[in-house]
C-alpha positions, 0 to 999 in steps of 0.5 A, spaced: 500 500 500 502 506 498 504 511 504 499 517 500 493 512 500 493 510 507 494 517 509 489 518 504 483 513 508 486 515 515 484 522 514 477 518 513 477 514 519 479 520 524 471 521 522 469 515 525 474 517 532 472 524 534 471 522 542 479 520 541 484 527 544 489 525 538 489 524 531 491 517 529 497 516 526 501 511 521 508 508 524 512 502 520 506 500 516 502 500 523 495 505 525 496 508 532 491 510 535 491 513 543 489 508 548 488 503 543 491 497 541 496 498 534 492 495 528 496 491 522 495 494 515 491 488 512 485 490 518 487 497 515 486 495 508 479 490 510 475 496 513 478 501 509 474 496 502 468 496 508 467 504 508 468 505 500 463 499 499 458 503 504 460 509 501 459 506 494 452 503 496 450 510 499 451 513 492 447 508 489 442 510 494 442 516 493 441 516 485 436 512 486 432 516 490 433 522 485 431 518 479 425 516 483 423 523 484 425 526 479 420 521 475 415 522 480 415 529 479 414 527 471 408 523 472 405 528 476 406 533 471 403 529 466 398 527 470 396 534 472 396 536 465 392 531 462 386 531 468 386 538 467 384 539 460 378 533 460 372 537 462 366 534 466 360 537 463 355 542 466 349 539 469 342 541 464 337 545 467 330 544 466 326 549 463 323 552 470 330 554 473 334 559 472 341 561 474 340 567 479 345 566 483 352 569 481 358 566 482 364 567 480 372 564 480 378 568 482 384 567 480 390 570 484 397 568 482 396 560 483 390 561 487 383 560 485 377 562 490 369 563 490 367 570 489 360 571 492 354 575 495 356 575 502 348 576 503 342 571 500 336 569 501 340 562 500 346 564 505 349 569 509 356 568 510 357 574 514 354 569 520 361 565 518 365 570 517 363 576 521 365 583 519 367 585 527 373 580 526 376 584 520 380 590 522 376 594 519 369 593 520 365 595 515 359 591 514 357 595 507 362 591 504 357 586 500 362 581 496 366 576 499 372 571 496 372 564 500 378 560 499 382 554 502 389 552 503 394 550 507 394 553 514 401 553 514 402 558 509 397 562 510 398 563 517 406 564 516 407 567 509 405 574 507 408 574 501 412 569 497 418 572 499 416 570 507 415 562 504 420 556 508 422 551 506 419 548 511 413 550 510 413 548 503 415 541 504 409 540 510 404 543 504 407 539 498 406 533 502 400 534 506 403 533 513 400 541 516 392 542 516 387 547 513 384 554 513 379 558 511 382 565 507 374 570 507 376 577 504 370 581 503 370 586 497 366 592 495 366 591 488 368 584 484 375 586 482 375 586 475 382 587 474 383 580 476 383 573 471 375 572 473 369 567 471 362 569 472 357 563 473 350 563 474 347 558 478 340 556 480 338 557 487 339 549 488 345 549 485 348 555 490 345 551 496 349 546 494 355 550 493 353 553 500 353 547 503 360 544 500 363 550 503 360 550 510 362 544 511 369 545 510 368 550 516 370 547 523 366 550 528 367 550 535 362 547 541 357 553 540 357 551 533 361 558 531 367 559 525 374 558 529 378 564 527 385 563 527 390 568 529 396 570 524 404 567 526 407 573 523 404 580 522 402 582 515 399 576 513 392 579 514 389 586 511 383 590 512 378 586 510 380 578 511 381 573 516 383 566 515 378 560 520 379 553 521 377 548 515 377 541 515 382 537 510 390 537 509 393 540 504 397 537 498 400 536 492 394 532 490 388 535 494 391 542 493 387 549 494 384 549 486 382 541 487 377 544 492 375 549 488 374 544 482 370 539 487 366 546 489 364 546 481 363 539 481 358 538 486 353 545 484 353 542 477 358 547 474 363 545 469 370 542 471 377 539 470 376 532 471 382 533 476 387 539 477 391 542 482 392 548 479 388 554 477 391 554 470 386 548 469 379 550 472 380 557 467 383 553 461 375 550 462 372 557 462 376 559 456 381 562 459 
């Protein structure tokens, strides 16, 4: 064995030795290590070829789990683009309904949300979310933008600069909780992508329905409001609330959406997790 290898695997075996005072050293083709017996060159070269077989194994480990991910990610993408554009058909109405009730689909950066009366004869979403819990108590304001997600993010980012990695990883693998986002509005923001639908009164009511069960509600059957883990995330007019669900690559904030047009009888994504396949749907 040449002097420079085994000098070369002995910086690698002081790893393993941290709790001895002195480095060990390389003597008349013998290891010696303080307080232990000196060890012969072929126990060197055996365990020498035990840690390169291990770290050989590791490496493979590790090329194997990337590859996984790697195509993992590929068959998510295919998928997710595949889903997203086969429609699901709006129900028919019959001839005696009409579609009253406007509802629209909002879409902010990757996010969609439900965009409704925040009074009607069928819901008064101000008993969910109360006005005096904004900062800004205003009960003038008449439009109201539902959406859920990962309470995680909410509560913790204020902007996408804020994001964690910890915070994306719980949210990408559904290991966090959900909320409610409620932001009230005084007009419908057309300056953002926006759909109008027009739903029936049993149509609405079933949407109803499906967002009112998302909620969580406490033992005297009010909404939970949930308070915000840094400052900035709420603003004048919105507050987030407990919601039932997690959060994940495969059940994310536009597959409820999605699953919200599916139960009221709208027109859908097959599947999507992206906000880009509920529009596409709509022509946009």
């Amino acid at each position: 064995m040449g002097q420079d290898s085994d000098e070369y695997y002995l910086s690698a075996v002081s790893l393993f030795y941290p709790f001895f005072d002195n480095s060990p050293a390389i003597s008349n083709g013998l290891i010696t290590f303080p307080h232990l017996k000196n060890v012969s060159c072929s126990m060197l070269a055996t365990s020498r070829n035990t840690v390169f077989r291990l770290f050989g194994a590791t490496v493979r480990l590790l090329r194997v789990l990337v590859m996984v991910f790697v195509y993992g990610l590929l068959c998510y993408a295919l998928f997710a683009a595949v889903s997203a554009i086969i429609p699901l058909p709006a129900e028919e109405m019959s001839s005696t309904e009409n579609p009253t009730y406007d509802v629209y689909l909002l879409k902010s950066g990757p996010h969609t949300d439900f965009f409704v009366k925040a009074k009607t004869e069928v819901h008064d979403w101000t008993l969910d979310f109360p006005y005096v819990n904004n900062a800004d108590p205003d009960t003038t304001l008449p439009w109201l933008a539902i959406g859920w997600g990962d309470k995680g993010f909410y509560l913790n980012t204020p902007t996408w600069a804020d994001l964690t990695v910890s915070t994306a990883v719980s949210a990408a693998t559904g290991l966090g909780t959900a909320g409610i986002h409620a932001t009230y509005y005084y007009t419908v923001p057309e300056y953002k992508p926006i759909v109008k639908l027009g739903l029936t009164e049993n149509q609405y009511r079933r949407l109803c329905r499906y967002i009112s069960r998302t909620l969580i509600a406490d033992s005297q059957g009010k909404r939970i409001m949930l308070q915000p883990l840094k400052p900035g995330v709420n603003y004048e007019h919105d507050r987030y609330y407990d919601a039932h669900g997690t959060y994940s690559m495969i059940h994310t904030c536009n597959t409820w959406v999605n699953n919200g047009l599916k139960v009221s009888g709208q027109r859908a994504c097959l599947w999507t997790g992206f906000a880009e396949g509920i529009f596409y749907q709509y022509g946009q």
